[in-house]
N, C-alpha and C positions, 0 to 999 in steps of 0.2 A: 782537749776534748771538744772546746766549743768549736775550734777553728774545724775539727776534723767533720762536724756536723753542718758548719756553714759549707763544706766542701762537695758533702753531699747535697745539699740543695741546691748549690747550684749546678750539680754535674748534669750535662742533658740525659735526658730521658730519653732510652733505648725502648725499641719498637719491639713489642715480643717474637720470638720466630715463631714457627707453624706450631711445632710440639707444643709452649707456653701455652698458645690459644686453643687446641684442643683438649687443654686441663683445662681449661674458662670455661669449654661449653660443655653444655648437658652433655651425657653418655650417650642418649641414645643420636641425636646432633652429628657429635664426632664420630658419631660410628659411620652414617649414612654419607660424612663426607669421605672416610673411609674405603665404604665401596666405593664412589664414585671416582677416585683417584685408580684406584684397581680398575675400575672400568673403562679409563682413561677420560673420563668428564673431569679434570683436572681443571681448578677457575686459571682463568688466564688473566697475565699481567699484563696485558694492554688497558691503559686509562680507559676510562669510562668517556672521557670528554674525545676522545682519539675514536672510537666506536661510535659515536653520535657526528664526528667528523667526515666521516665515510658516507663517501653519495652513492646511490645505489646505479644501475648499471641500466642505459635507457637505448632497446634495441633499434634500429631505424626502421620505419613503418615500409611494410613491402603490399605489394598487388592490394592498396586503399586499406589496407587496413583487416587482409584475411588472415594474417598471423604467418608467425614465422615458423617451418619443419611442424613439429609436432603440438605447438603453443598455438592451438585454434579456437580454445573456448573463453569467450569473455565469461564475466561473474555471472550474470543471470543466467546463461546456458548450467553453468556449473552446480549451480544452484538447482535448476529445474531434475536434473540427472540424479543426485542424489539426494534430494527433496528436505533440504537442512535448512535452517534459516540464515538471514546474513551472518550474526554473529559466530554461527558454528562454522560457515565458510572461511569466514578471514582469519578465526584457530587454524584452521588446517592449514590455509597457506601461508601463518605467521612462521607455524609449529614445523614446516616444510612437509606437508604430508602427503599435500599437495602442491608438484612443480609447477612452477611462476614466473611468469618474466614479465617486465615494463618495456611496452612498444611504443615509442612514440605516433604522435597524433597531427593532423591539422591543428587541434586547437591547443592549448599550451600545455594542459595538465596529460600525462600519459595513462596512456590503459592499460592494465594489468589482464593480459593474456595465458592460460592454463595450461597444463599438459594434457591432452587427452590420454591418454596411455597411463599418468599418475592417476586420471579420475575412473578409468576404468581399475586400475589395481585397488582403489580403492573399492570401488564396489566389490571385487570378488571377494576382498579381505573382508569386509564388513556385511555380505551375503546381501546385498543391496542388488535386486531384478530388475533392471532396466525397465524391462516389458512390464514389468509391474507395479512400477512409477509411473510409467505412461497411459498405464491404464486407470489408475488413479489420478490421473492430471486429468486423463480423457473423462472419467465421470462425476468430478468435480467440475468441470466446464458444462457437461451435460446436465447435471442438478443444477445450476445456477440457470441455464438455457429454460429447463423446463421451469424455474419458477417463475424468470422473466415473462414468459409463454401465461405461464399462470395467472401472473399480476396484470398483464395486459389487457386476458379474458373476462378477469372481476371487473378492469376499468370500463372494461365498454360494456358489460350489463348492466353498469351503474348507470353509465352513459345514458344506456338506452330507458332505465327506468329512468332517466330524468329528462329525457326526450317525451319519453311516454305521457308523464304529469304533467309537464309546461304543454302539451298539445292537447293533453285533456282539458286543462285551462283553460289555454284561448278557446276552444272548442263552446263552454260552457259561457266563456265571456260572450262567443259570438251571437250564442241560442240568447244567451238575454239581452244585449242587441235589439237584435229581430224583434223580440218578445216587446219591446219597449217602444221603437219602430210602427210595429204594427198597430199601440193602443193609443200613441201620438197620432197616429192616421185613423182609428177612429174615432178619436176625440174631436181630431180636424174636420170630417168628416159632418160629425154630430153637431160642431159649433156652425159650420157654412150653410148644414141646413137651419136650425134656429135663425141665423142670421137673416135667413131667405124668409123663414115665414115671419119675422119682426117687420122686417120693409115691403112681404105684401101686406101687412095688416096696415101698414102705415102711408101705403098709398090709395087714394080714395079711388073707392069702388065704381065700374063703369053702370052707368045708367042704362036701364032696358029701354027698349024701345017700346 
């Protein structure tokens, strides 16, 4: 008995097959991998480390850099078109929803050039109006335009109300100036004559004849 129990401990330990592992998991779990084998999304037996292996496919740059056949739109074009943010861009071209390719560059890292033809299907799918993006790009440029416009007009009435006060200033510095000027000059004035009738009084008087 003991031996028959040592025997089972040390027997290796078999890997469950599929059916084993779909008792393991929840019901509703095994169901969903279910459909998806039906659907043909079957997981594949390629290692994980063998898929991270795989380098991705880098096309050679033609006419500088305008893309190759139908892959003409870089990210920010793709972006502007269907007015998503980056994060929802790079799902759609992780998720393939939008076609992709890597063009090589002058400089080392590659660009990632798009399908126009994917980005257009996209919008019909998703009822996305070009002209209606563009017109919302155009009056979002426009409202920034006119505030710029705006902010510029408040700077220079500031401007000029503070042109106005610093000239009122000196204005008022110069009148008392003047003002100051003038009673120095007749103070001046008032003293040269005193001084004049001090030294006639001090010089003796001419004798009549």
């Amino acid at each position: 008995m003991a031996t028959d129990e040592l025997d089972m401990d040390n027997a290796p330990e078999t890997e469950p097959n599929s059916g084993e592992v779909d008792e393991q998991l929840p019901i509703g779990i095994a169901r969903i991998r279910q459909e998806w084998c039906r659907s043909g999304f079957a997981e594949s037996g390629q290692p994980e480390q063998e898929q991270q292996d795989i380098e991705p496919v880098v096309f050679t740059e033609v006419d500088g850099g305008a893309g190759i056949g139908d892959y003409v739109l870089d990210r920010k074009t793709v972006k502007d078109m269907i007015a998503l943010s980056d994060e929802a861009v790079d799902r759609l071209i992780k998720s393939g929803e939008l076609d992709s390719i890597l063009v090589a560059t002058t400089d080392a890292e590659p660009r990632r050039m798009t399908s126009e033809s994917s980005v257009r299907r996209f919008q019909s799918d998703s009822e996305i109006d070009p002209e209606a993006v563009e017109r919302a790009a155009k009056a979002m440029v426009d409202a920034s335009v006119s505030e710029s416009i705006q902010m510029l007009q408040s700077e220079i009435e500031q401007l000029h109300d503070t042109q106005g006060k610093v000239l009122a200033q000196m204005k008022d510095m110069l009148l008392l100036e003047v003002r100051n000027l003038k009673e120095q000059d007749r103070d001046l004035a008032s003293f040269v004559y005193e001084l004049a009738e001090e030294i006639r009084n001090l010089l003796p008087k001419k004798r009549r004849k």
